[in-house]
Steps between C-alpha positions, in 0.01 A plus 500: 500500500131343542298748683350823375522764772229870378452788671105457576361726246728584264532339146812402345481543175869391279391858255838570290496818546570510848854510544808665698775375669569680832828517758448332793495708853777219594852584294655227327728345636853678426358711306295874588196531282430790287223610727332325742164581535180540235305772581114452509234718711239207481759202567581178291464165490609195292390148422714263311417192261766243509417168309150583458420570822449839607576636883422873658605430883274698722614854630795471719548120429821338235456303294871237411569210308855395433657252237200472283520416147317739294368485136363776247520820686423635847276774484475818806184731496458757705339815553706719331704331279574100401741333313598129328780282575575257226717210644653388169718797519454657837378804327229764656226577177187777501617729798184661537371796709087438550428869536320387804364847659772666755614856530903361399374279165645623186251342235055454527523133342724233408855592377747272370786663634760141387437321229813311660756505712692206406876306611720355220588201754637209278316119509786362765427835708144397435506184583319337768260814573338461853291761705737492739250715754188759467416686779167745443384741772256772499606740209875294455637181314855366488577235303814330444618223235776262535640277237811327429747807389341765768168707612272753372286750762200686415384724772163712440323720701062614394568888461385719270839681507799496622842207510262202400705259359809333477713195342790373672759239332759281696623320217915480479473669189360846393146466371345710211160638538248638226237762589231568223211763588149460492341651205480823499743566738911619428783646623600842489748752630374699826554876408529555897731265606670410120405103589325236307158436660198320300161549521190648248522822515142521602491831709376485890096521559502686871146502568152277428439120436767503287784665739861338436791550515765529142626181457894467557782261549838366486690209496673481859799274461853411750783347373322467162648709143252593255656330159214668287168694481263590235142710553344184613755275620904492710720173587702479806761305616464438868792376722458188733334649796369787297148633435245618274203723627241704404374822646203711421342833569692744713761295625587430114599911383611585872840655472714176594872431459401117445572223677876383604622210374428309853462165562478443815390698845442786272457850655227712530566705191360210333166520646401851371139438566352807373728777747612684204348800273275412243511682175176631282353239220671521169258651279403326151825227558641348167615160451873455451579517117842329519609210650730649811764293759 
């Protein structure tokens, strides 16, 4: 990649505390994404820097490299959230929602929401790490690395809310994956549905400047077991072809059986997309005390 391609106007700016990874309106392939849509009432938009050279396509327009080598990390900013992706070990860092004004953000500035989200993938699954393809359009990103044992997909999506990220593995064996909180953040147990959600506990402002909504979320895997969880962090073992996603806002405490253990041409039961009922904010949420399966 030689050329720098900006949006007239707009400055792009690599600030660390814009972060979020975000589902792609395109599923994976094989695999149903948590949700697939970020919700926004003003729109988003993402540039990426890959090898120190930084690309926001023009509205409408992609953006696609393929087979690239890629060094240090590839960083997304976008309106409403941003993220790292550190190619020594394919994992995403500083998931960050801007608190860019819109009626569905959740925070009024920069919030860490991962410290990490991070894939124990060996040296030989390592080996040979390629950018195997990048495709960024409009508020969306997929990117997708190959090396010699298998792949790894990220798929984003620049919401303020809503399924906005995923990792997919195709790797012949299961692959473990870390996720550690941003500070200030933990997991807790929903008194409304009885499920483990994270977030601040930082009660809903519905009116002035400073309108938002509580900030809430959930890990969203398929064909993944959670191995272990503390108040900040949980491990997961996800099977080849399996997922990990994250959801937040409504679609994260609607009342959900979870998804199926699908693989491939997965129903529509997967795809809840926000049709089901939504209930109140937890009120003064505690972080979990004991480690819990």
């Amino acid at each position: 990649m030689t050329s720098t391609h900006q949006r007239h106007g707009r400055r792009i700016g690599i600030v660390a505390a814009v972060t979020a990874g975000v589902v792609a309106a395109v599923a994976l392939a094989g695999v149903a994404p948590a949700n697939a849509s970020g919700k926004t009432s003003t729109g988003g938009d993402y540039a990426v820097t890959l090898n120190g050279t930084t690309t926001n396509p023009a509205p409408g327009k992609d953006f696609k490299v393929k087979d690239v080598a890629v060094s240090g990390t590839i960083a997304v900013r976008g309106k409403h959230n941003g993220f790292d992706i550190r190619t020594a070990d394919l994992g995403v860092y500083d998931y960050t929602l801007t608190g860019a004004p819109d009626t569905q953000r959740m925070v009024t500035k920069p919030t860490v929401v991962f410290a990490s989200k991070v894939p124990s993938l060996t040296a030989a699954q390592l080996a040979g790490a390629r950018l195997s393809s990048l495709e960024v359009r409009d508020d969306t990103l997929v990117a997708i690395f190959a090396t010699g044992a298998g792949k790894l997909k990220v798929q984003a999506k620049d919401g303020a809310q809503g399924g906005i990220f995923q990792m997919e593995t195709e790797f012949a064996q299961p692959v473990t994956f870390t996720h550690t909180l941003g500070a200030g953040l933990f997991y807790f147990t929903n008194p409304y549905t009885g499920k483990i959600n994270f977030g601040d506990g930082t009660p809903a402002v519905t009116s002035g400047s400073g309108a938002h909504q509580m900030l809430l979320g959930k890990d969203s895997p398929q064909v993944a077991t959670k191995t272990s969880q503390t108040a900040t962090t949980t491990t997961w073992t996800v099977q080849p072809g399996g997922r990990m996603g994250g959801v937040l806002g409504e679609d994260a405490v609607e009342l959900s059986q979870g998804a199926t253990n699908c693989t491939s041409q997965c129903q529509a039961q997967n795809q809840i997309r926000g049709s089901l009922p939504v209930p109140p904010d937890p009120v003064d949420p505690q972080p979990l005390r004991v480690a819990v399966r």
